[in-house]
C-alpha positions in Angstrom: 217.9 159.2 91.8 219.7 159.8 95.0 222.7 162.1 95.0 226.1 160.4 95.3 228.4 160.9 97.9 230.2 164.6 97.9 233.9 163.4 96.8 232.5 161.5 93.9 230.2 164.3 93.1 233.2 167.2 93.7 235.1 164.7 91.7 232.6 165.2 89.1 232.4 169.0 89.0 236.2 169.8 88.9 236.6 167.6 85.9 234.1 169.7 83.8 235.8 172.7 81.5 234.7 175.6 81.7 233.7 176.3 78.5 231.5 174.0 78.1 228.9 175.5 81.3 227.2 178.0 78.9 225.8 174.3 77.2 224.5 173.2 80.7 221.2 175.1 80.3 219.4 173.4 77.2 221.1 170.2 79.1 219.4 170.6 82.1 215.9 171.1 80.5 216.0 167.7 78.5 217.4 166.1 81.7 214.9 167.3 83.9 211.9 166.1 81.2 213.5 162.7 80.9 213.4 162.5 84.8 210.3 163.3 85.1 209.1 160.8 82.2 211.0 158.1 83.5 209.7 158.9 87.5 206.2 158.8 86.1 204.2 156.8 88.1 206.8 155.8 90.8 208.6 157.8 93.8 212.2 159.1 93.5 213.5 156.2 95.5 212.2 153.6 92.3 213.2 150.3 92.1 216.6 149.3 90.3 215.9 149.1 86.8 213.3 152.4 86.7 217.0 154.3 88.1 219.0 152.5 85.5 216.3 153.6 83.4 216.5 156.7 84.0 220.3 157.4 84.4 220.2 156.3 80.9 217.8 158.8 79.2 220.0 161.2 81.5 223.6 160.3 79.6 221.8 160.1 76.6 220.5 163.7 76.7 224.0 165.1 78.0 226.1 163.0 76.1 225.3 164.8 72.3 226.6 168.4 74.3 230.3 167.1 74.8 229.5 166.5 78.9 232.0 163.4 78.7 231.3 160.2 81.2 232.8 161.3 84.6 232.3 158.2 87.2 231.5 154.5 86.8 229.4 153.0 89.6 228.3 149.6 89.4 225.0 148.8 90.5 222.7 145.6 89.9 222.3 145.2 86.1 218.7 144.3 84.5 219.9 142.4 81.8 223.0 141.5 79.7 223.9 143.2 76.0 220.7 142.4 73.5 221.3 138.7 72.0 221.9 138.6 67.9 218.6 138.6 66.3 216.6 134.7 66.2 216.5 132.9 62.8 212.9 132.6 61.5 210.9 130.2 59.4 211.2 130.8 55.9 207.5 130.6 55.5 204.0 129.5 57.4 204.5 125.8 55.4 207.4 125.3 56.6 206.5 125.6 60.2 203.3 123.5 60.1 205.3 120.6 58.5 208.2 120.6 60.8 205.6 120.5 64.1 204.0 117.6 61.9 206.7 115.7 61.1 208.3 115.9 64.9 204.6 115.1 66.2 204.2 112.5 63.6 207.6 110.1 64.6 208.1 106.7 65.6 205.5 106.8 68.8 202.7 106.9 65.6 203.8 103.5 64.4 204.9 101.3 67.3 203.6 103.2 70.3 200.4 103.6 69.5 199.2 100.4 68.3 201.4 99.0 71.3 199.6 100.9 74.1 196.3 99.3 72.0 197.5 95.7 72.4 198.5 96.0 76.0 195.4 98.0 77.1 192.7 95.8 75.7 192.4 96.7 72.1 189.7 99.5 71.0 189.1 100.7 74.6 192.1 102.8 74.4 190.7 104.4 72.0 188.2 106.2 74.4 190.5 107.5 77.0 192.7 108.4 73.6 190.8 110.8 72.7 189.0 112.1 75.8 192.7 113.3 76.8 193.1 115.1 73.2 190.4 117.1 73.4 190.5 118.3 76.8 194.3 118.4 77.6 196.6 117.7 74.5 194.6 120.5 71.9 194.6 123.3 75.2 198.4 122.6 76.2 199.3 121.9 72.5 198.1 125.9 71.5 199.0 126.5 75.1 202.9 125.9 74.2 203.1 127.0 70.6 201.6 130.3 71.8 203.8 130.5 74.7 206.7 130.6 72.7 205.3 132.5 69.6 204.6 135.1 71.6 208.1 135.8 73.7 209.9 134.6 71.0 212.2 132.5 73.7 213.1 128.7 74.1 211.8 126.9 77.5 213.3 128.4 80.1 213.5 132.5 78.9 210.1 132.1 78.0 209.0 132.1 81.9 209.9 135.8 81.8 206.0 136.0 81.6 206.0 134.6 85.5 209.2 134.4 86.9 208.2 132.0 90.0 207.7 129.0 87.5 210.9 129.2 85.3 211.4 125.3 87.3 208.5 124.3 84.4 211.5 125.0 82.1 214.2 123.2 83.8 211.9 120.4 84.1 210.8 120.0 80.6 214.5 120.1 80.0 215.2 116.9 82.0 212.3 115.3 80.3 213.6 115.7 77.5 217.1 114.7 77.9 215.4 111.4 78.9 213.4 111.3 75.9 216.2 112.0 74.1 218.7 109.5 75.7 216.2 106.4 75.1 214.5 107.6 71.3 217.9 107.2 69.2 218.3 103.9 70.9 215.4 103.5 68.6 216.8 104.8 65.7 219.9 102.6 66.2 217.5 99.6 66.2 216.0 101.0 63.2 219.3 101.3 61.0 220.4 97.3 62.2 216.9 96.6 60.4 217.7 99.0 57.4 221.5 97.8 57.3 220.0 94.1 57.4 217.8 94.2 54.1 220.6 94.6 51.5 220.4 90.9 51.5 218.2 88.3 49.7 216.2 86.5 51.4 215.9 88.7 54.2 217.2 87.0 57.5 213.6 87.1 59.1 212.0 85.5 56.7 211.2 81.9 56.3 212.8 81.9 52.8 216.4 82.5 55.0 219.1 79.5 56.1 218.3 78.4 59.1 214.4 79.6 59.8 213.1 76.0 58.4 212.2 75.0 62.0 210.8 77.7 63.1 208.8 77.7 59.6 207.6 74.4 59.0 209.4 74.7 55.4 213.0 73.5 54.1 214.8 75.9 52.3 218.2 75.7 50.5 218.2 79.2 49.4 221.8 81.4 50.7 222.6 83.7 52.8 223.9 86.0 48.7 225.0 89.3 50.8 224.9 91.8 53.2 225.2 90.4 57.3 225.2 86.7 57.4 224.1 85.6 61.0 224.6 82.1 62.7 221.7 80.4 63.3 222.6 77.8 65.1 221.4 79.3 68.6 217.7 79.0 67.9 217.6 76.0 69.2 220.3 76.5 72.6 218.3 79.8 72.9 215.0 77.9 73.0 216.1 75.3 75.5 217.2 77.8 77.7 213.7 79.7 77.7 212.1 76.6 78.6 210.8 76.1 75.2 211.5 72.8 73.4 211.5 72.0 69.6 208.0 70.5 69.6 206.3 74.5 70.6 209.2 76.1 68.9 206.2 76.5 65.9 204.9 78.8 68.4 208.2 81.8 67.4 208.4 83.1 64.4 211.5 83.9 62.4 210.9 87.8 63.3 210.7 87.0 67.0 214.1 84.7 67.3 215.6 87.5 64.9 214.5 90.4 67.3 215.3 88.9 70.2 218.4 86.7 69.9 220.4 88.7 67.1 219.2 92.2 67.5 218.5 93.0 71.6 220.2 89.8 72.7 217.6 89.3 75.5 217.9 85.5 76.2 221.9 86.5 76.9 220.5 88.6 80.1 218.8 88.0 83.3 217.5 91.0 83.9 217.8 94.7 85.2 221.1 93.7 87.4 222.5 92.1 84.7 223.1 94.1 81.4 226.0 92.2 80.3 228.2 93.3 77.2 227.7 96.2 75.0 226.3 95.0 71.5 228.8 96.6 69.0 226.7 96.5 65.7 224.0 98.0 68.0 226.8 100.8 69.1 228.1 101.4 65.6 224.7 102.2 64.5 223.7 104.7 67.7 227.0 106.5 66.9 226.1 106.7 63.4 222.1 108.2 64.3 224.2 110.9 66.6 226.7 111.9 63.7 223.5 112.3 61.9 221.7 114.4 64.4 224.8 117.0 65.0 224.9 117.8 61.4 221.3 118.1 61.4 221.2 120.9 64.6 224.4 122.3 63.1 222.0 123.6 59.7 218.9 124.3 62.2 215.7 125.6 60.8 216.3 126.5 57.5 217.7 123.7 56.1 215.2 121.5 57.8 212.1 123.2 56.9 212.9 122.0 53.6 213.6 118.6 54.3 210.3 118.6 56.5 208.3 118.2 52.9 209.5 114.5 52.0 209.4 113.3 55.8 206.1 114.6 56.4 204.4 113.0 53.6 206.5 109.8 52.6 205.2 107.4 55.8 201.7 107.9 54.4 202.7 106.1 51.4 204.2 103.3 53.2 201.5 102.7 55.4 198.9 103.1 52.7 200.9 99.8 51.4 201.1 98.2 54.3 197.2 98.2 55.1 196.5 97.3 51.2 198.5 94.0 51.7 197.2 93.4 54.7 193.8 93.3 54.2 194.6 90.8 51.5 195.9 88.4 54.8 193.9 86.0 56.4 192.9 86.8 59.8 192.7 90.4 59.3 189.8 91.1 60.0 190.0 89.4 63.3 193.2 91.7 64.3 191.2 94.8 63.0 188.1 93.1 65.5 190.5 93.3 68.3 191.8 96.8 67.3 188.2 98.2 67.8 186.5 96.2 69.9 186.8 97.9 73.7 186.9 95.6 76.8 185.0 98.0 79.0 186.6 96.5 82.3 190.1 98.1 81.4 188.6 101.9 81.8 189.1 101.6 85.6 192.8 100.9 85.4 194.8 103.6 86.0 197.2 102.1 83.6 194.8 102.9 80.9 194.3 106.4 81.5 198.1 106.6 82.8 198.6 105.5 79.1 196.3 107.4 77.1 197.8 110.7 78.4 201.3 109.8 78.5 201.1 108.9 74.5 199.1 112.4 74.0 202.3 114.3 75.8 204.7 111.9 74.1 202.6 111.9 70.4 202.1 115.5 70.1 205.8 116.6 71.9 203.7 118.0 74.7 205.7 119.4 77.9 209.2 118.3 76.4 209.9 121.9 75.3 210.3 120.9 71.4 206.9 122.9 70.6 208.4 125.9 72.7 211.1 125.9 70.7 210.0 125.6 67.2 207.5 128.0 68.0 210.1 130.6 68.9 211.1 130.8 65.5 207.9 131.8 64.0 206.4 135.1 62.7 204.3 137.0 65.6 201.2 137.2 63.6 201.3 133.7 63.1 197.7 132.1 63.4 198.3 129.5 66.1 195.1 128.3 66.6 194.5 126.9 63.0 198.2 125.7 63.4 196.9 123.6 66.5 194.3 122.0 65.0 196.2 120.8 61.7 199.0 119.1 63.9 196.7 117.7 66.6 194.3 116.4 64.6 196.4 115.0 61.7 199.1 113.5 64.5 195.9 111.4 66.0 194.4 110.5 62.7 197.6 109.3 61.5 198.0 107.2 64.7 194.4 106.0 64.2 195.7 105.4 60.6 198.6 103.5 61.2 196.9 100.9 64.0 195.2 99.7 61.1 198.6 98.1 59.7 199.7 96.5 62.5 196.4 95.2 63.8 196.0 93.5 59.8 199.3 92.1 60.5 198.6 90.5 64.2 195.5 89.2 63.2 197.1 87.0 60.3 200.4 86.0 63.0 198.0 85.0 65.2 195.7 83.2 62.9 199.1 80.9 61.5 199.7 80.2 65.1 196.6 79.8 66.2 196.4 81.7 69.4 194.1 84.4 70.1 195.7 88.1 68.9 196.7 89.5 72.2 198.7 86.4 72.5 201.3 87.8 69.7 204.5 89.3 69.3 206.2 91.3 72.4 205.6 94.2 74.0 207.0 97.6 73.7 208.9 98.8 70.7 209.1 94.7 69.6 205.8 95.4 68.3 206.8 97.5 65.1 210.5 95.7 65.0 208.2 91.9 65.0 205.3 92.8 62.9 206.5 95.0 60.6 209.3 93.2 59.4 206.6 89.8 59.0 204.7 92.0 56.8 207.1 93.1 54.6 208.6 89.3 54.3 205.3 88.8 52.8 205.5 91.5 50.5 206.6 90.9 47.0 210.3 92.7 46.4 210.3 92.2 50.3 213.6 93.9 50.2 212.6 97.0 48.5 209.9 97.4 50.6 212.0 96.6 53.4 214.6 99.3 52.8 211.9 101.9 51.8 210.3 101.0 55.2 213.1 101.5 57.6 214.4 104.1 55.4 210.9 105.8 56.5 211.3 104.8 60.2 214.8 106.5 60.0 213.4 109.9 58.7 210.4 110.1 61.1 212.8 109.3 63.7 215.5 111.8 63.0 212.8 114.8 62.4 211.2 113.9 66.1 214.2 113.8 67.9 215.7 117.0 66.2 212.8 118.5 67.6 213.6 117.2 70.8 217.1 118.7 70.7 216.0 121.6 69.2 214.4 122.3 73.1 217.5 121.7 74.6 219.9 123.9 72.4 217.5 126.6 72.1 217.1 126.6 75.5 221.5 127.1 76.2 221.7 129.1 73.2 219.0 131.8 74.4 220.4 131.4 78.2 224.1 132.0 76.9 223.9 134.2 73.6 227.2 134.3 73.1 227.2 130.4 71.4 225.2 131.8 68.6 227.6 134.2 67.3 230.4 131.9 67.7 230.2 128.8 65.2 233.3 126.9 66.9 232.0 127.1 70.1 228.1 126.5 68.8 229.9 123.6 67.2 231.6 122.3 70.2 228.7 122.7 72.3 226.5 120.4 69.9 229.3 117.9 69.5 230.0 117.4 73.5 226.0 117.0 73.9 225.6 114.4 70.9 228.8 112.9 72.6 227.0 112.5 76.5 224.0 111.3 74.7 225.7 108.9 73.3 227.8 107.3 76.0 224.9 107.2 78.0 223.0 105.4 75.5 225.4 102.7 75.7 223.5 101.3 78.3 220.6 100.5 76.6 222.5 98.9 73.9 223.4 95.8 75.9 222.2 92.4 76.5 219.8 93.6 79.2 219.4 96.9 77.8 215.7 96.5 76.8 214.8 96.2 80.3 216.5 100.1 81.2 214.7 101.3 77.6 211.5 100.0 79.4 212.1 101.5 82.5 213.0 105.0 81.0 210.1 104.7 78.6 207.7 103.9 81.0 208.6 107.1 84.0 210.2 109.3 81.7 206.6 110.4 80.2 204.5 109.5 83.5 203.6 111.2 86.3 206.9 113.7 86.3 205.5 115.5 82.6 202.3 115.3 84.0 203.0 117.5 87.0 205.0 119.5 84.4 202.4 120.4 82.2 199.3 120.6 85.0 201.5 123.3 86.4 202.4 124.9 83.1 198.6 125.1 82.4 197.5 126.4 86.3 200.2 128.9 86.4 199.6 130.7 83.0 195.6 130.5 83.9 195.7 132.0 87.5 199.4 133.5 88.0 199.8 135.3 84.2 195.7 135.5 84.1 193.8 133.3 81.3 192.3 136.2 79.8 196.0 138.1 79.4 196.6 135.2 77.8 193.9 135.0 75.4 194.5 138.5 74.5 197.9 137.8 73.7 196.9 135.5 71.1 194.4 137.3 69.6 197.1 140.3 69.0 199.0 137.4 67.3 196.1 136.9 65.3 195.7 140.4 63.5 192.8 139.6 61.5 191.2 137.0 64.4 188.1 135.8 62.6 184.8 135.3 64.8 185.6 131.4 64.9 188.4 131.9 66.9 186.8 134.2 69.6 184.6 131.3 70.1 187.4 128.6 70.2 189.2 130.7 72.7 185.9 130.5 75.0 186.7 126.9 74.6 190.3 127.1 75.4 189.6 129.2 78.0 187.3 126.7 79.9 190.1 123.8 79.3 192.2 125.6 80.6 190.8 126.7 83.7 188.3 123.5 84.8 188.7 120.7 82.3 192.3 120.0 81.7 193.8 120.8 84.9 191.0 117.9 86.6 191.8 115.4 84.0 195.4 115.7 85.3 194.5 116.0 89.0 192.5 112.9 88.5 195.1 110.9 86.3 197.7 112.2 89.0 195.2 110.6 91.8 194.7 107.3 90.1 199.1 106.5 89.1 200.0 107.3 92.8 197.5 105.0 94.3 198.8 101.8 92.1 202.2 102.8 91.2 202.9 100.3 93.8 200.5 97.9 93.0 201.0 96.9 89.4 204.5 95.9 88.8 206.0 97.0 85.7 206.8 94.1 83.6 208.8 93.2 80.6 207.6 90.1 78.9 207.7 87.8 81.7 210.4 89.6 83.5 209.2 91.4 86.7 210.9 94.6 87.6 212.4 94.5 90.9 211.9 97.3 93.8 214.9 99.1 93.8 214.2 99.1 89.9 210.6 100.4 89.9 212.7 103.3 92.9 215.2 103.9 90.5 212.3 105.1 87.5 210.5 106.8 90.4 213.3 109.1 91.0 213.9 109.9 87.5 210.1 111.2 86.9 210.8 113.2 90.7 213.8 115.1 89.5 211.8 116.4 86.5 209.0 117.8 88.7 211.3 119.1 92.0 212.2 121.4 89.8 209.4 123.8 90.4 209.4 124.1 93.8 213.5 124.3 93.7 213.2 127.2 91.2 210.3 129.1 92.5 212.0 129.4 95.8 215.2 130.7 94.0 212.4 133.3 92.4 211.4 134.8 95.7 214.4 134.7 97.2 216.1 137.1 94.7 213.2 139.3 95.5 212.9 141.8 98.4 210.2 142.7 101.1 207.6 140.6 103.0 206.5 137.2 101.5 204.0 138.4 100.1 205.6 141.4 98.1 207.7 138.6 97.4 205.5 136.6 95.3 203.9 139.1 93.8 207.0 140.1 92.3 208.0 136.7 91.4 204.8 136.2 89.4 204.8 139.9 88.0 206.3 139.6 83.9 209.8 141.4 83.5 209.5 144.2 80.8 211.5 142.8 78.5 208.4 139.7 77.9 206.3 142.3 75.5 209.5 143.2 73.6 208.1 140.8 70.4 204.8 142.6 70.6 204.5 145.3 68.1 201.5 146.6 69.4 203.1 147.8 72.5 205.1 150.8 72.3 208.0 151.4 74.1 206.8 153.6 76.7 204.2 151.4 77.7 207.0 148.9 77.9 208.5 151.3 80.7 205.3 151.8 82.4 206.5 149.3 85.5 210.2 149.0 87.0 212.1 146.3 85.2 213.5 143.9 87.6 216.6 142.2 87.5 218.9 138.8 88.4 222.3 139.8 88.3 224.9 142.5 88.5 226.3 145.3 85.8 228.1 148.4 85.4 226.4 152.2 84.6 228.5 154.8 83.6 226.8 157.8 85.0 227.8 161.7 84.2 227.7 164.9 86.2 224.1 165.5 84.9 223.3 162.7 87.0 225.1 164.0 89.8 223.2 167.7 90.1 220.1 166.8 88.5 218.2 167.1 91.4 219.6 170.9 92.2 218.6 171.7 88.7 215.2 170.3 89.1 215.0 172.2 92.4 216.3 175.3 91.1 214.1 175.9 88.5 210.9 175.1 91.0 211.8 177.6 93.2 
């Protein structure tokens, strides 16, 4: 460390006593062999943090003697006071169930069969799982072991390379987007649940007012619960263009999705979003009151909760498919689930697809996984971990198609029209066939309630996940919060708050066309780029064999099978994965502006489709914005520059306990931001000791 100036340093000599110079000597032999420890391997003129380094083995040394603090200087600071210690699972179950039940949500039961029905049926199903074994398993271990491993939420965790903290920031957007459009769904979701306290229920053709629409006359009451108007079927059908003669062609569950529930035929489209549905708005305040109380609790309460959502929708479904298969024309909507129409395979929209549901299935590049991961034990086994979720989330997708392709087949077969002629698209899929199905159920209100009761739970333990990313994310940025419940409190509350306002939009008569629109670029090309450069940077800037060491110290006892998964991995990684996304990337910028996006028969308009462009942008920009802030803070040519920015800080290996702590202090730490040392008058005449006792 370079000397002071002399006034500070006469300063510093005068205000010593005298009797305590006899304890300079044992003083300035621990001093000198903390200097030289701390100087090991670097010149005198070190970086920042190897002086702040060793100016602090220095006080330590002097201070037990009685040499009292003599100067402040402030000099750049390498990090702020160590944050309170992280919460952890209360067990490996735990864990593996809550990553189930947020990758196992509401994309298993209407997405998936959805993206089926638009993309040709069982072709889907190729490109499906071509994209899980080659890019959602590799980025799926990729992000629980990121976070395991630094025990940090999305953006702390790019410690490990500095120059690509923007993939942080950018899965942060994505997922407020995510977040802004998927408790729209859960809003929906209640109106259903809220709906089937009455008998009959008011979608079936047992209800007042569905005896056009049914073929059948009914005098049975509207006993309890909401009691709609019907008498806008008909004014509603005039004004689509349909008359009474094809209104055989709706069903009860269309008209009641539609008309009562989105209020659709009240809107012209994106321009025109009209009124604010207020049952709709009562019910998405209600699912965010929900969701603070839920993040309030965090981990501990829901890993316990985590055992009755994770395994109750299999029961449901289980019923589902049993009464199916006992409709006619099944086995023609099961034909249509598995039968691929090869000539789909070279449309980008069904490659677009299948990777967009593997990200959005499996909470890939959204920062949930980083998050939740944080929380667990280092030794962990990660790998095994991957392949549970990953392969039970797709199995219960594949599971659950089976239930709503029973059901299309028997709408289409009472209307006569092939199966992809049925229901709507989008999230009208689960919120029309569903709801027919359990009409047809016996106690269809039971079934009914435990149903959307089911939706409700798979819905709140996906999007706490998604939240989890974004508060673990401030808390670990700003510390502070977690110590202090009032303002953890208000933090939550002003964030379920913006959500919420914001979700208003998508809550009015047009709102269905802006849920499209934010479904369909939220989870596009923008988390694409996210998670291709996610995967390139940890392979070629952190080094994919670092990496692969770093999970097998997770793994204490690695067994030989997972040496030869990594191998795998490793090759995913660094050929497979990042050329599926390169070519994906390839084929959605050549027809992004060749295949409108459509709703029904509604036709997004340009500005529209440049609106949803921009959104999947700002996610991505983020890189290069951030990554230019990383070498910018740095110092030298452009090239020291970047190698700095990619180098990890020291305090990455900190949850590693098979790194000690001098091989922690091996390189200089670097820094972001300013602090104040106290330095002591051993500092000041180190050097002359060191000189002293040379000569």
């Amino acid at each position: 460390m370079r000397p002071l100036p002399e006034p500070c340093t006469e300063r510093a000599k005068k205000s010593s006593e005298p009797n305590q110079e006899p304890n300079r000597e044992p003083n300035r032999e621990s001093s000198r062999g903390s200097s030289r420890e701390s100087s090991r391997g670097s010149s005198r003129e070190s970086s920042r943090g190897s002086s702040r380094g060793s100016g602090e083995e220095q006080r330590d040394a002097a201070e037990p003697n009685g040499v009292s603090p003599t100067c402040d200087v402030t000099v750049p600071q390498s990090a702020p006071e160590p944050p309170l210690p992280r919460g952890q699972w209360g067990g490996k179950y735990e864990f593996l169930l809550s990553c189930i039940g947020y990758s196992v949500g509401l994309g298993n039961v209407w997405r998936f069969p959805y993206l089926c029905y638009r993309n040709g049926g069982g072709v889907f199903l190729i490109p499906y799982f071509i994209m899980l074994f080659f890019t959602g398993v590799p980025l799926f271990l990729m992000e629980l072991s990121l976070g395991q491993y630094g025990a940090a939420g999305p953006i702390t965790v790019w410690k490990c390379c500095p120059l690509l903290k923007g993939i942080g920031i950018g899965m942060l957007c994505v997922s407020t987007l995510v977040c802004l459009y998927y408790n729209v769904i859960i809003a929906w979701t209640f109106y259903y649940l809220f709906s089937s306290f009455q008998m009959p229920l008011p979608w079936s053709c047992d209800a007042r007012g569905n005896a056009a629409l049914c073929g059948v006359r009914t005098a049975s009451p509207c006993r309890c619960g909401f009691k709609f108007s019907s008498d806008t079927h008909t004014l509603s059908l005039l004004q689509n263009g349909t008359s009474m003669n094809t209104s055989h062609a709706l069903s009860p569950t269309e008209v009641f999705w539609n008309e009562r529930v989105l209020g659709v035929v009240h809107s012209s489209g994106l321009d025109d979003p009209g009124p604010v549905r207020w049952p709709l708005a009562l019910c998405l305040l209600f699912a965010w009151i929900i969701i603070f109380f839920c993040m309030l609790k965090g981990i501990h309460s829901s890993g316990k909760v985590v055992y009755v959502t994770a395994t109750f929708p299999y029961v449901v479904l289980v019923v589902l498919i049993i009464r199916g298969a006992t409709l006619e024309g099944s086995l023609q909507g099961v034909a249509f689930y598995l039968t691929p129409d090869w000539s789909q395979l070279a449309s980008a929209q069904v490659w677009n697809d299948a990777a967009s549901q593997i990200f959005y299935s499996l909470g890939i590049g959204v920062g949930g996984l980083l998050s939740m991961a944080s929380y667990n034990k280092f030794d962990n086994n990660v790998i095994r971990d991957t392949l549970i979720i990953t392969l039970g989330n797709c199995s219960t997708s594949f599971f659950a198609g089976f239930a709503i392709f029973s059901i299309l087949g028997h709408m289409a077969y009472r209307k006569g029209v092939p199966v992809g002629k049925v229901a709507d698209t989008g999230p009208g899929l689960a919120f029309v066939a569903y709801p027919e199905a359990l009409a047809l159920l016996p106690g269809s209100v039971f079934w009914s309630i435990l149903f959307f009761l089911m939706l409700f739970m798979l819905g709140v333990d996906t999007l706490f996940g998604n939240m989890e990313g974004i508060t673990t994310a401030v808390l670990d940025e700003f510390p502070q919060l977690r110590s202090n419940l009032k303002h953890k409190s208000l933090f939550l509350a002003l964030l379920c708050f913006s959500f919420y306002m914001m979700g208003l939009l998508l809550i009015t008569d047009g709102g269905i066309y802006w849920f499209t629109l934010v479904d369909s670029y939220s989870t596009s090309f923008g988390l694409i780029i996210i998670t291709l450069f996610m995967c390139l940077g940890i392979s070629f800037f952190y080094g994919v064999n670092q990496f692969c060491q770093d999970i097998v110290d997770m793994i204490c006892r690695c067994p030989p099978w997972c040496s030869k998964v990594l191998l795998y991995f490793k090759a995913c990684w660094i050929v497979f994965t990042p050329f599926l996304l390169l070519f994906i990337l390839t084929y959605i910028f050549i027809e992004m502006y060749r295949t409108p996006l459509r709703y029904a028969s509604y036709t997004y308009p340009q500005w529209g489709r440049g609106l949803g462009v921009c959104m999947g942008a700002v996610c991505c920009l983020q890189i290069p914005i951030w990554a230019v802030v990383a070498i910018s803070r740095e110092t030298g040519t452009f090239r020291d520059r970047f190698q700095k920015a990619i180098r990890p800080l020291n305090s990455w290996r900190t949850n590693d306990p098979n790194i000690s702590s001098q091989q922690q202090q091996v390189e200089p730490e670097r820094v972001e931001g300013p602090h104040t040392i106290t330095l002591t008058d051993v500092d000041f005449t180190a050097m002359n000791w060191e000189a002293a006792s040379e000569a």
